[in-house]
Every structure is written in C-alpha cells, then in structure tokens.
C-alpha positions as CSV (number, residue, x, y, z in Angstrom):
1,X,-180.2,-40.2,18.8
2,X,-179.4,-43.7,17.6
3,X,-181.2,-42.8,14.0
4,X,-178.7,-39.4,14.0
5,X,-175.5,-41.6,14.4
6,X,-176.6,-44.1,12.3
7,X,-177.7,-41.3,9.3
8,X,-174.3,-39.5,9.1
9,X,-172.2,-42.2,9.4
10,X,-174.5,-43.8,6.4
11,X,-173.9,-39.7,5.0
12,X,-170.4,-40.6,5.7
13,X,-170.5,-44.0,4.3
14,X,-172.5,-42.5,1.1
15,X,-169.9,-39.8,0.6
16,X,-167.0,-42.4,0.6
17,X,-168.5,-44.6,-1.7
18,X,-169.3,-41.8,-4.2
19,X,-165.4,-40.5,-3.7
20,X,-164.6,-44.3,-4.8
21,X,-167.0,-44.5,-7.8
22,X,-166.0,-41.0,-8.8
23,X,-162.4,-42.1,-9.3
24,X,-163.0,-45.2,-10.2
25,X,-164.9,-43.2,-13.7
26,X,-162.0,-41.6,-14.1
27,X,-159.1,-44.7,-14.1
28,X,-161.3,-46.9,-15.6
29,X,-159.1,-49.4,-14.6
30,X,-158.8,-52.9,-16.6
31,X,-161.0,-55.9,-15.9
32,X,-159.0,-58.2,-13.6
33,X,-159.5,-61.5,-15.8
34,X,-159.0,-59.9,-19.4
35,X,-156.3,-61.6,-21.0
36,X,-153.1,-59.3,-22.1
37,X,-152.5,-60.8,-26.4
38,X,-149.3,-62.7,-26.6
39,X,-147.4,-60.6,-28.2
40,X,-148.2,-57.9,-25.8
41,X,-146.4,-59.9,-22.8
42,X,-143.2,-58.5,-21.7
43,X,-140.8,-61.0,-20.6
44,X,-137.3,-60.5,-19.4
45,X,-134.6,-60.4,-22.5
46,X,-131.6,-63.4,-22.1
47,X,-129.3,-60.6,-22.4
48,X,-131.1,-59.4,-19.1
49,X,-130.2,-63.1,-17.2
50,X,-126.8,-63.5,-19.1
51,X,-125.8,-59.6,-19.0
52,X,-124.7,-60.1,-15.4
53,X,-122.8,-63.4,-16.0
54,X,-121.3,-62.2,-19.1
55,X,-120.0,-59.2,-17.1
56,X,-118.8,-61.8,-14.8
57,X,-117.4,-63.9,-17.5
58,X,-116.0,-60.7,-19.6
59,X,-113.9,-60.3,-15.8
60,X,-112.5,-63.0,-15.6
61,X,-111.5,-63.0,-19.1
62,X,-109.8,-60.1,-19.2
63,X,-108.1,-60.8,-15.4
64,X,-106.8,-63.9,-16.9
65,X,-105.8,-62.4,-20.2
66,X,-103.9,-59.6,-18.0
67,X,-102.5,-62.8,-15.7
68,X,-101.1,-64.1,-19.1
69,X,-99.5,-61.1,-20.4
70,X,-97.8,-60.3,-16.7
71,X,-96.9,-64.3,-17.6
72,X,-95.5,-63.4,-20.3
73,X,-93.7,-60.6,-19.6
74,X,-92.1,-62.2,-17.0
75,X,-90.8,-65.3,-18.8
76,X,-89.4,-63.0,-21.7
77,X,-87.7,-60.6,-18.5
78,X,-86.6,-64.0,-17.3
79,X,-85.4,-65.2,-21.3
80,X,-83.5,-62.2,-21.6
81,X,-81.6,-62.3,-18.2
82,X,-80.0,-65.6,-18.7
83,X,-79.1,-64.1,-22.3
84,X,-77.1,-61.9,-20.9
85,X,-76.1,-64.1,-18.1
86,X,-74.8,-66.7,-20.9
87,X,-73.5,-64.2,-22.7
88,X,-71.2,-62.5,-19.7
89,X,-70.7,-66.3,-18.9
90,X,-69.0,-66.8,-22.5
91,X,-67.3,-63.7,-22.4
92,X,-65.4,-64.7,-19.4
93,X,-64.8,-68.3,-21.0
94,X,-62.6,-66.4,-23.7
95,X,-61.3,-64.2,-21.6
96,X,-60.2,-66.8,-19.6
97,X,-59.3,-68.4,-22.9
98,X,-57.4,-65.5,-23.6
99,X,-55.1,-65.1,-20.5
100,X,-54.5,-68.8,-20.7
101,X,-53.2,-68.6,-24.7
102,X,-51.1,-65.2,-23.4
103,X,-49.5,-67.7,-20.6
104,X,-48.9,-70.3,-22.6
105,X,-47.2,-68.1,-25.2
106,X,-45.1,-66.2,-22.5
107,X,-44.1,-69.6,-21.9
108,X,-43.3,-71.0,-25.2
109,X,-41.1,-67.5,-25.7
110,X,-39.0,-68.2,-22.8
111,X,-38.2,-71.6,-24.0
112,X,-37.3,-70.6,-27.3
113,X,-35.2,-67.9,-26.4
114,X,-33.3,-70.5,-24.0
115,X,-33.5,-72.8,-27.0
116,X,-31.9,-70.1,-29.3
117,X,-29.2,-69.3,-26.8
118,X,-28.2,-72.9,-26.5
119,X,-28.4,-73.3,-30.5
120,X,-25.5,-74.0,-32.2
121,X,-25.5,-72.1,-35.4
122,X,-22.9,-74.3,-37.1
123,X,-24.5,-77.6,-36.0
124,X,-27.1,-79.8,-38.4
125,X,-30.1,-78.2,-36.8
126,X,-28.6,-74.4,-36.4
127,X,-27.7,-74.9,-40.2
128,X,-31.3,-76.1,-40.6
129,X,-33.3,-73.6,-38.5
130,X,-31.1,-70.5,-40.5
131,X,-32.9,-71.9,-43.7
132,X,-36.0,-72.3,-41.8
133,X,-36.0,-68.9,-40.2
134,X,-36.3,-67.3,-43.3
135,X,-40.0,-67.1,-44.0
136,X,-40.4,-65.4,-40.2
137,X,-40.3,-62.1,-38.9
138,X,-37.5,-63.3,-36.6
139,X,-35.5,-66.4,-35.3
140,X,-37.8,-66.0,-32.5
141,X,-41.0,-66.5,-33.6
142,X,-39.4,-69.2,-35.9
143,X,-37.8,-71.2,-32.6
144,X,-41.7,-70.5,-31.0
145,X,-43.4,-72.6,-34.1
146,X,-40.3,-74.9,-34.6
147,X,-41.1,-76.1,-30.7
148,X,-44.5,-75.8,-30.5
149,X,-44.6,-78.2,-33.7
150,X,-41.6,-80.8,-32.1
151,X,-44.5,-80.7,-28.9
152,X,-47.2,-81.6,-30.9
153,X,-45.6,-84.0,-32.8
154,X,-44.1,-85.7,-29.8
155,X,-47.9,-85.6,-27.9
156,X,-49.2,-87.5,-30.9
C-alpha cells in the first residue's frame, strides 16, 4: 500500500513536471542574468517627470494670467468711472459757473438801469456816456460795461 501512494503521487509529481517542461519549450523564456544592450533599456522620458509639473506650472500660469486680465479689467472699469465722475464733476463746476455769471449779470443790469434812471443826460458824464453809447446795441448794455469797468478799475 505504501509503494501505491508513493507511485502515483511520483505519477503525479512526473506528470507535473512534464506540464512545466512542456511549457517551459514553448516560452523559452530569457536567461535571468543576460544583460539587455544599452540602447535597448527603456527609461522614463523627462517629459514623463516634468509633464505633470508642467501641467501644474501651465495652471498656474494661465490662473494668474486670467487673475491679471480680471486685474486689469477692473482698474480700466475703475479708470473709466472716475472719468466720468471728473467729467460730471466739471460739468457742474460750469454750470455752477454759469448760474453764478447769470447772477452776477442780473445784478449788474439792475444797477445800471438804476444808474441810467438817475443819469443826467445834460451833465458831463450823460454828455459823455451819449458819445459812448454809440458803439452798443443799447444805453443798457453800455451803462452794464461802463460799471463793470468803473468796478474793476476801483478793485485795482
């Protein structure tokens, strides 16, 4: 009984070791300590190792390129409102300007119509302005230069 056991599992042993051999014939797999030429040698490309941080750095590039044209966007938004802010700001200033020139000249007309009224046409001056008044469209706006000029003349 002992030989029996011990003869198929050597059959066995026999049958898996031909099974081996049999496809080891047909692999015919590479000596282990052969040495692969140089040139033969695959290494891993730079581009492999820097493909990643180049993705990385092509990222950020293009974020902060983005960040700089947002940037920039902004400031020129930002130029142009205080444009227009300066611009609405000097528009006021003359219209301001404006209403203060229309005052002053309301004011200048009242006094010279007072001035005319109280004119005497047959005195030095009344004979003087009539020459004077000549080269205006009317006494009026000759007594409004004749008084603005006596003011100026008298603020010197």
């Amino acid at each position: 009984m002992n030989n029996t056991s011990s003869e198929s599992s050597s059959s066995r042993l026999d049958d898996l070791l031909a099974a081996v051999e049999s496809e080891v014939k047909e692999n015919k797999p590479k000596p282990q300590n052969q040495v692969t030429p140089p040139q033969q040698v695959k290494r891993p490309s730079k581009q492999r190792y820097t493909q990643p941080s180049s993705n990385f750095l092509g990222e950020l590039k293009s974020e902060f390129e983005e960040k700089q044209r947002e940037e920039e966007k902004r400031r020129q938004e930002q130029l142009k409102e205080q444009q227009r802010q300066e611009q609405l700001r000097l528009k006021e200033q003359q219209r301001q300007e404006q209403l203060r020139q229309q005052r002053r000249r309301k004011a200048l007309e009242s006094k010279a119509k007072e001035w005319l009224k109280n004119l005497n046409p047959n005195s030095e001056e009344g004979l003087w302005f009539e020459e004077f008044s000549y080269s205006y469209e009317s006494k009026l706006e000759a007594a409004i230069d004749y008084l603005e000029a006596l003011r100026e003349t008298r603020s010197i």
